[in-house]
N, CA, C and O atoms as CSV, one atom per row, in Angstrom:
chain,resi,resn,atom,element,x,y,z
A,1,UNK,N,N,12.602,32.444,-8.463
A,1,UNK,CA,C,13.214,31.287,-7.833
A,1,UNK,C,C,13.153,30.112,-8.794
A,1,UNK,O,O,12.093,29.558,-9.088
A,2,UNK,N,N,14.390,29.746,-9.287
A,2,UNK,CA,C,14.450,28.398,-10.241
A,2,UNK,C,C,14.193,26.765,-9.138
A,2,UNK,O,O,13.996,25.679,-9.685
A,3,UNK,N,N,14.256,26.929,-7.480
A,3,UNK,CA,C,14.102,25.692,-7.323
A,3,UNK,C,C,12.642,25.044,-7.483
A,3,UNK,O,O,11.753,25.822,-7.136
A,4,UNK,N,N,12.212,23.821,-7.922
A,4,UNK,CA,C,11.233,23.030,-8.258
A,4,UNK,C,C,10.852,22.737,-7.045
A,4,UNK,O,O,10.096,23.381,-6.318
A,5,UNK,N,N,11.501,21.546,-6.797
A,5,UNK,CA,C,11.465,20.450,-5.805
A,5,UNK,C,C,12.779,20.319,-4.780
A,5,UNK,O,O,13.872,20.727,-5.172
A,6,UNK,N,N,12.635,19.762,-3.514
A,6,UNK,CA,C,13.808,19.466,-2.517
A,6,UNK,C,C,13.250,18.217,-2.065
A,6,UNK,O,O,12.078,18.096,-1.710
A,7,UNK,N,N,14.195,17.185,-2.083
A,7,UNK,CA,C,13.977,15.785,-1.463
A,7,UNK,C,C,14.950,15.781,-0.959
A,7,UNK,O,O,15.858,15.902,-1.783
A,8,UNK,N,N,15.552,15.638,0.824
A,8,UNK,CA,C,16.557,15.588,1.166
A,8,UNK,C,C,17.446,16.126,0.414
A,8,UNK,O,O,17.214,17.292,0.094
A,9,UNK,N,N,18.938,15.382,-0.199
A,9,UNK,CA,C,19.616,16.620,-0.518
A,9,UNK,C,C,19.709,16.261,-2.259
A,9,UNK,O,O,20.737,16.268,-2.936
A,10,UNK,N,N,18.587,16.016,-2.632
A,10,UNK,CA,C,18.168,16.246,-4.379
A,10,UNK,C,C,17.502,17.180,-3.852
A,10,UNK,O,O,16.864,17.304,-2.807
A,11,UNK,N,N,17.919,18.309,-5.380
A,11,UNK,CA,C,17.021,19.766,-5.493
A,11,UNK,C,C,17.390,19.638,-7.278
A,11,UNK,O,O,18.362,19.654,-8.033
A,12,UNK,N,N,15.618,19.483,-7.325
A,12,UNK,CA,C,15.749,20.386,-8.799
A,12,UNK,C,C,15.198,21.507,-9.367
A,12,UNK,O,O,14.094,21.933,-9.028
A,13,UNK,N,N,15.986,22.089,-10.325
A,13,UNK,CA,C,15.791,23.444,-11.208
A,13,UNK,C,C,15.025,23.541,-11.873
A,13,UNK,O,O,14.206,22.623,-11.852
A,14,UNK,N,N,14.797,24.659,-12.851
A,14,UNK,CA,C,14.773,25.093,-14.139
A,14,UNK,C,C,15.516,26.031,-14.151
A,14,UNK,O,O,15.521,26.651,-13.087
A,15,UNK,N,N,16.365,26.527,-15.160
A,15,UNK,CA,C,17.165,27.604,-15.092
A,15,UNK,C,C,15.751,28.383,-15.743
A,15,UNK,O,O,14.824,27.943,-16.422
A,16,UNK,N,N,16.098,29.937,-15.119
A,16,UNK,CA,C,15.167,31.097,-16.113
A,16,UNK,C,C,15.970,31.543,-17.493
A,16,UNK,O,O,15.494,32.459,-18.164
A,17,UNK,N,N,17.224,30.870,-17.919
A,17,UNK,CA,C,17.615,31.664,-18.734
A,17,UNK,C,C,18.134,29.967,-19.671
A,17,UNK,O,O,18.088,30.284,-20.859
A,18,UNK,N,N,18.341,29.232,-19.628
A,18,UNK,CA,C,17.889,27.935,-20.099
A,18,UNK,C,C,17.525,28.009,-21.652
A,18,UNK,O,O,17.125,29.058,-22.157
A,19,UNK,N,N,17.684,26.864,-22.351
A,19,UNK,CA,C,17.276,26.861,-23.953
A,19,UNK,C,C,16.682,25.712,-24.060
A,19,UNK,O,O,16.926,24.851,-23.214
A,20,UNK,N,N,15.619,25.405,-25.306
A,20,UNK,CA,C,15.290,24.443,-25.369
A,20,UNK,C,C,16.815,23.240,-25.709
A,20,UNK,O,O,18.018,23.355,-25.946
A,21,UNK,N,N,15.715,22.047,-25.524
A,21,UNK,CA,C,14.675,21.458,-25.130
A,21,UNK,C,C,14.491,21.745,-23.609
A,21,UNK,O,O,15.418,22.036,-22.854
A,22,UNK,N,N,12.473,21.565,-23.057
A,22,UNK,CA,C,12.253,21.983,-21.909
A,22,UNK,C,C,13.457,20.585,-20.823
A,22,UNK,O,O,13.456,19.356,-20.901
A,23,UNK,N,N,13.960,21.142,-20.297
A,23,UNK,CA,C,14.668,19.852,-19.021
A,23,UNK,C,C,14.452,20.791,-17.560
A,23,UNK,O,O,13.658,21.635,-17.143
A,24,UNK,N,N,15.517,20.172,-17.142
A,24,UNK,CA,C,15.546,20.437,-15.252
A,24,UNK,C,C,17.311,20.388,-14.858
A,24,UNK,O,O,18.178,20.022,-15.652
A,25,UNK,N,N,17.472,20.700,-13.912
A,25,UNK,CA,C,18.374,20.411,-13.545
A,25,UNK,C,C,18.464,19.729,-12.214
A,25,UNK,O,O,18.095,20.472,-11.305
A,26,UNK,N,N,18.883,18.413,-11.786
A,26,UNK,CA,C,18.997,17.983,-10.741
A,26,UNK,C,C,20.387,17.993,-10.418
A,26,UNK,O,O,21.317,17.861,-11.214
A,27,UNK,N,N,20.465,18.205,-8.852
A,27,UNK,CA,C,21.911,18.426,-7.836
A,27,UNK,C,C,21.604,17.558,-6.508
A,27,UNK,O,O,20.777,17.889,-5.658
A,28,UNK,N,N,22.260,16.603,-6.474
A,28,UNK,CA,C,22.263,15.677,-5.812
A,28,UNK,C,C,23.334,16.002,-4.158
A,28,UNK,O,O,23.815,14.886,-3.964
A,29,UNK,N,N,23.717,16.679,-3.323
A,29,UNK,CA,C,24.521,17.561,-2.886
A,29,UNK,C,C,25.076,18.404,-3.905
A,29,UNK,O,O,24.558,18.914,-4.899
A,30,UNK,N,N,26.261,18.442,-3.438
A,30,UNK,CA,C,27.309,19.146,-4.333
A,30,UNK,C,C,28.194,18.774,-5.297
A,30,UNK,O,O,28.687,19.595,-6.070
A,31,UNK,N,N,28.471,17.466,-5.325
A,31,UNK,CA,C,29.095,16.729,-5.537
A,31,UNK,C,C,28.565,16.189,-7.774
A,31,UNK,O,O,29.179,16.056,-8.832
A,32,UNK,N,N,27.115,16.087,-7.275
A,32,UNK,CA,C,26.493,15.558,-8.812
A,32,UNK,C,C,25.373,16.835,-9.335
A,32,UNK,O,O,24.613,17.565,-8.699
A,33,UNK,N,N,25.647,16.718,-10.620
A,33,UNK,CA,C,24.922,17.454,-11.633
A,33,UNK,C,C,24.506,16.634,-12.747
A,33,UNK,O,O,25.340,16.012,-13.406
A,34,UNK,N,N,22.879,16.579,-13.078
A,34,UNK,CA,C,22.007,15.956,-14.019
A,34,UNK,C,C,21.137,16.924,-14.401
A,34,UNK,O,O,20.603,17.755,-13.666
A,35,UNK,N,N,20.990,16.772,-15.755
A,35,UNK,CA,C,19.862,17.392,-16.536
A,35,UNK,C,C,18.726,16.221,-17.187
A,35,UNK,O,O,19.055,15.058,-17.421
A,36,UNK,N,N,18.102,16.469,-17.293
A,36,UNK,CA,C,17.153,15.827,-17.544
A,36,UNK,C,C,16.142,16.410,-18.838
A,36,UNK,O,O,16.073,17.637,-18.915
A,37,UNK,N,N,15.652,15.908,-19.470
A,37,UNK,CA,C,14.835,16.175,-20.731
A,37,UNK,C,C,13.391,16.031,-20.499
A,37,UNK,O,O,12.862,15.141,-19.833
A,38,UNK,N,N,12.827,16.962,-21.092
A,38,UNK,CA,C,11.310,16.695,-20.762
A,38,UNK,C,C,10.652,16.885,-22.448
A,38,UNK,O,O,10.919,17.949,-23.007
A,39,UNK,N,N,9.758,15.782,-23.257
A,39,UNK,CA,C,8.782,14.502,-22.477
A,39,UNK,C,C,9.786,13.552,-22.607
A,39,UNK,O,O,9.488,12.477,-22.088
A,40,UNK,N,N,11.266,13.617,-23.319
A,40,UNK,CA,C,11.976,11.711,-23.269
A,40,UNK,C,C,12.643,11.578,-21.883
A,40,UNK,O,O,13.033,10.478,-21.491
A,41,UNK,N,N,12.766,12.627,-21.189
A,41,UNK,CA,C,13.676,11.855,-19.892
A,41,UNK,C,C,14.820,11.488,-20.220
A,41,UNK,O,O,15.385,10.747,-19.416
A,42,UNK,N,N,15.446,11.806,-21.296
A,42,UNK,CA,C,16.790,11.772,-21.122
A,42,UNK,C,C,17.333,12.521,-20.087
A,42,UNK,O,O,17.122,13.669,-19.695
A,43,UNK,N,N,18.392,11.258,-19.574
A,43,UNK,CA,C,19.337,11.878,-18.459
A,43,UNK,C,C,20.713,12.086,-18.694
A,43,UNK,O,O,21.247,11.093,-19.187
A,44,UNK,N,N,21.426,12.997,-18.516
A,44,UNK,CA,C,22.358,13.445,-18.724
A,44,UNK,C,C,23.003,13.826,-17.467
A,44,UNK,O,O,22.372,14.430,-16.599
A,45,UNK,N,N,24.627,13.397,-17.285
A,45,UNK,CA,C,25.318,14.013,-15.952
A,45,UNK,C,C,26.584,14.897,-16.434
A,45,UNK,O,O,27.602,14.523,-17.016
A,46,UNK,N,N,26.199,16.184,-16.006
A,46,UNK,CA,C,26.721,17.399,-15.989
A,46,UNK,C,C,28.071,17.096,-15.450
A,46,UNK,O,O,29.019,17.246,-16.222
A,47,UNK,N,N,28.301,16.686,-14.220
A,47,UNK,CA,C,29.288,16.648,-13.374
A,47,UNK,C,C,29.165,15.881,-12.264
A,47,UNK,O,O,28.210,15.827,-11.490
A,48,UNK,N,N,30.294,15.232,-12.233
A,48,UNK,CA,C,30.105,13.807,-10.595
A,48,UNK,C,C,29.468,12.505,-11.446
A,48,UNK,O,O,29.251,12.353,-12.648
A,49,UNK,N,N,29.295,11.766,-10.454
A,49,UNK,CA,C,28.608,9.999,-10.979
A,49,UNK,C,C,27.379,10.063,-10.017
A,49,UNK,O,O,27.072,10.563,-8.935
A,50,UNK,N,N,26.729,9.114,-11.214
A,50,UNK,CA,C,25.786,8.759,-10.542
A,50,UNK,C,C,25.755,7.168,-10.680
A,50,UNK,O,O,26.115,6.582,-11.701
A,51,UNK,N,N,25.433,6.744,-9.898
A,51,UNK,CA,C,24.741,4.688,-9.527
A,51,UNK,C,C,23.875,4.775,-10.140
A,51,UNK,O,O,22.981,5.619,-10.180
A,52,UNK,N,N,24.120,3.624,-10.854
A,52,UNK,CA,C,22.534,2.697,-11.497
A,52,UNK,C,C,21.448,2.747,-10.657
A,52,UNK,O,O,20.430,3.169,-11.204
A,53,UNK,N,N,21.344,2.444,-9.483
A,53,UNK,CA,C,20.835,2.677,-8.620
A,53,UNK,C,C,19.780,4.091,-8.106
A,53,UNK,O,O,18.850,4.364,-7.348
A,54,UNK,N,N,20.758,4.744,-9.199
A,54,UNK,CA,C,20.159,6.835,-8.344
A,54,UNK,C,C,19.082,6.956,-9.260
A,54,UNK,O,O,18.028,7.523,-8.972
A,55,UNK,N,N,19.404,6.270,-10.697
A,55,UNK,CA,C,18.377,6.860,-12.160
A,55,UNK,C,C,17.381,6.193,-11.963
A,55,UNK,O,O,16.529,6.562,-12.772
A,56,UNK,N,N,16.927,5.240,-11.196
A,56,UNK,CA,C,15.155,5.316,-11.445
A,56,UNK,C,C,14.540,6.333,-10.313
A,56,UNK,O,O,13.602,7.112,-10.480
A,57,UNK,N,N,15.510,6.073,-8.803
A,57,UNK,CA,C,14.844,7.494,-7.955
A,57,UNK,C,C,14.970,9.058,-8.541
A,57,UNK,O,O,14.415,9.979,-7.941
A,58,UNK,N,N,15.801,9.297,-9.852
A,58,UNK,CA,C,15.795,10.336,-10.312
A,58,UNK,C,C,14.845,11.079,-11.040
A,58,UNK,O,O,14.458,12.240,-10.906
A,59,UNK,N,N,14.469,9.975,-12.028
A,59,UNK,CA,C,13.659,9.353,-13.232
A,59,UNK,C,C,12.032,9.623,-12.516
A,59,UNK,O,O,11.132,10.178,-13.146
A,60,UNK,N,N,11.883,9.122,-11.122
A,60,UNK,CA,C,10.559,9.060,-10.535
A,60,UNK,C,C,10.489,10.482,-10.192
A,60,UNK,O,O,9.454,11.054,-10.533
A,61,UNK,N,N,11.530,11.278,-9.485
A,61,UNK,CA,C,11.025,12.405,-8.865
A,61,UNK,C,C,10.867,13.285,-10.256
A,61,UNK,O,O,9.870,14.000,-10.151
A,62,UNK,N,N,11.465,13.443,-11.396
A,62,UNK,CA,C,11.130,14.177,-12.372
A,62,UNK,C,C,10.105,14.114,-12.969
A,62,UNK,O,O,9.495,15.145,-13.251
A,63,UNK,N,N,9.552,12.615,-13.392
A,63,UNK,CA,C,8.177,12.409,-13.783
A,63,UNK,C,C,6.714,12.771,-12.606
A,63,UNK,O,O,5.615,13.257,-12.874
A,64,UNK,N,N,7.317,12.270,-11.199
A,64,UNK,CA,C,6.280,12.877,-10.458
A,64,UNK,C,C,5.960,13.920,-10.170
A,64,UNK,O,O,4.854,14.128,-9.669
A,65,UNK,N,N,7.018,15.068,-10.453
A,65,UNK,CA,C,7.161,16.328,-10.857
A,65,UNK,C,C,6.798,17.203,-12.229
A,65,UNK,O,O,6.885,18.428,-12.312
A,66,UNK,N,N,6.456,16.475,-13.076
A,66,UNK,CA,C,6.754,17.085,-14.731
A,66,UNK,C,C,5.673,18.072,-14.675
A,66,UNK,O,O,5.964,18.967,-15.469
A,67,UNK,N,N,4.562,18.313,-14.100
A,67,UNK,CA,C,3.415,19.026,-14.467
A,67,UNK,C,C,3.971,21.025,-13.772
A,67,UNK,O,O,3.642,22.064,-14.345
A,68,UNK,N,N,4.921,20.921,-12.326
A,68,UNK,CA,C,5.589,21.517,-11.632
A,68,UNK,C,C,7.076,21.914,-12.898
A,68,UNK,O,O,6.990,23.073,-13.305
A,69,UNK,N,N,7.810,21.441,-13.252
A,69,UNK,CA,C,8.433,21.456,-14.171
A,69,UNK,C,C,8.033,21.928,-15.595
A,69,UNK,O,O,8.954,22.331,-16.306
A,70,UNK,N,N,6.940,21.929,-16.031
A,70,UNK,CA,C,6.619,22.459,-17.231
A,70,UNK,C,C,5.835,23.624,-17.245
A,70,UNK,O,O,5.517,24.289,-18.230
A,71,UNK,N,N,5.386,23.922,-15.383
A,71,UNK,CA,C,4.571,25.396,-15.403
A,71,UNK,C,C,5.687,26.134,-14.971
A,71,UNK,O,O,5.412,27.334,-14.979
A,72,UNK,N,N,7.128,25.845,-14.501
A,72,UNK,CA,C,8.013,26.625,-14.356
A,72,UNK,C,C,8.581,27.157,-15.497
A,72,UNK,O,O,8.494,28.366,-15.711
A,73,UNK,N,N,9.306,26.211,-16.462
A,73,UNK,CA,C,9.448,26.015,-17.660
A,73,UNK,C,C,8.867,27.437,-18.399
A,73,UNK,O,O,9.596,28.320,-18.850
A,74,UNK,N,N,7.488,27.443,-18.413
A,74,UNK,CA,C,6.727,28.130,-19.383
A,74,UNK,C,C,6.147,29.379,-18.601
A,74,UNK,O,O,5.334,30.151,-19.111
A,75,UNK,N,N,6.543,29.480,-17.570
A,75,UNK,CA,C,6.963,30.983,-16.789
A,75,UNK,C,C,7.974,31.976,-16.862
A,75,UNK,O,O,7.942,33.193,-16.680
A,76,UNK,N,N,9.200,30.905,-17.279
A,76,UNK,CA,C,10.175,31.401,-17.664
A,76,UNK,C,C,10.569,31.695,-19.112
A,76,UNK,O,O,11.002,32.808,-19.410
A,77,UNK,N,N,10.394,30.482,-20.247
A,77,UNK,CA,C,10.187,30.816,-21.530
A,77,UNK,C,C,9.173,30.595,-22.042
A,77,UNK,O,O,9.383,29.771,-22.932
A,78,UNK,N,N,7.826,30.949,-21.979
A,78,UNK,CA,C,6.749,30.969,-22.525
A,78,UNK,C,C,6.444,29.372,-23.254
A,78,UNK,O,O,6.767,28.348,-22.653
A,79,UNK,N,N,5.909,29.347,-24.355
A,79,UNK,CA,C,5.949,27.998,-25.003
A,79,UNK,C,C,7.113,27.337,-24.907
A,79,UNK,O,O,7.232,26.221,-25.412
């Protein structure tokens, strides 16, 4: 199972088949797609918009997440 986390209707990933660098994938409904970088947090949108507004609640759930995110990460590709 690649899902991480579910906050209402944010759900984020890791893909198992994924390349570096370690990131995530966040899906905001259906509508938005973000990846995210792990340790810079670069954010990146896949598909759809996001508000100025969405990237620090994005930004928080990934960092309050990163420890969940990097044991998935390294389940799936080792180092």
């Amino acid at each position: 199972m690649s899902k991480i986390f579910e906050c209402g209707d944010i759900v984020i990933h890791v893909w198992p088949k994924d390349h570096k660098p370690v990131r995530c994938h966040i899906f905001l409904g259906d509508d938005v797609e973000i990846k995210v970088s792990l340790p810079d947090y670069n954010l990146t949108v896949v598909k759809g918009y996001l508000y100025e507004s969405e990237v620090s609640e994005i930004l928080d759930l990934v960092k309050g997440n990163r420890h969940e995110i990097g044991k998935a990460w390294r389940k799936f590709h080792g180092n």
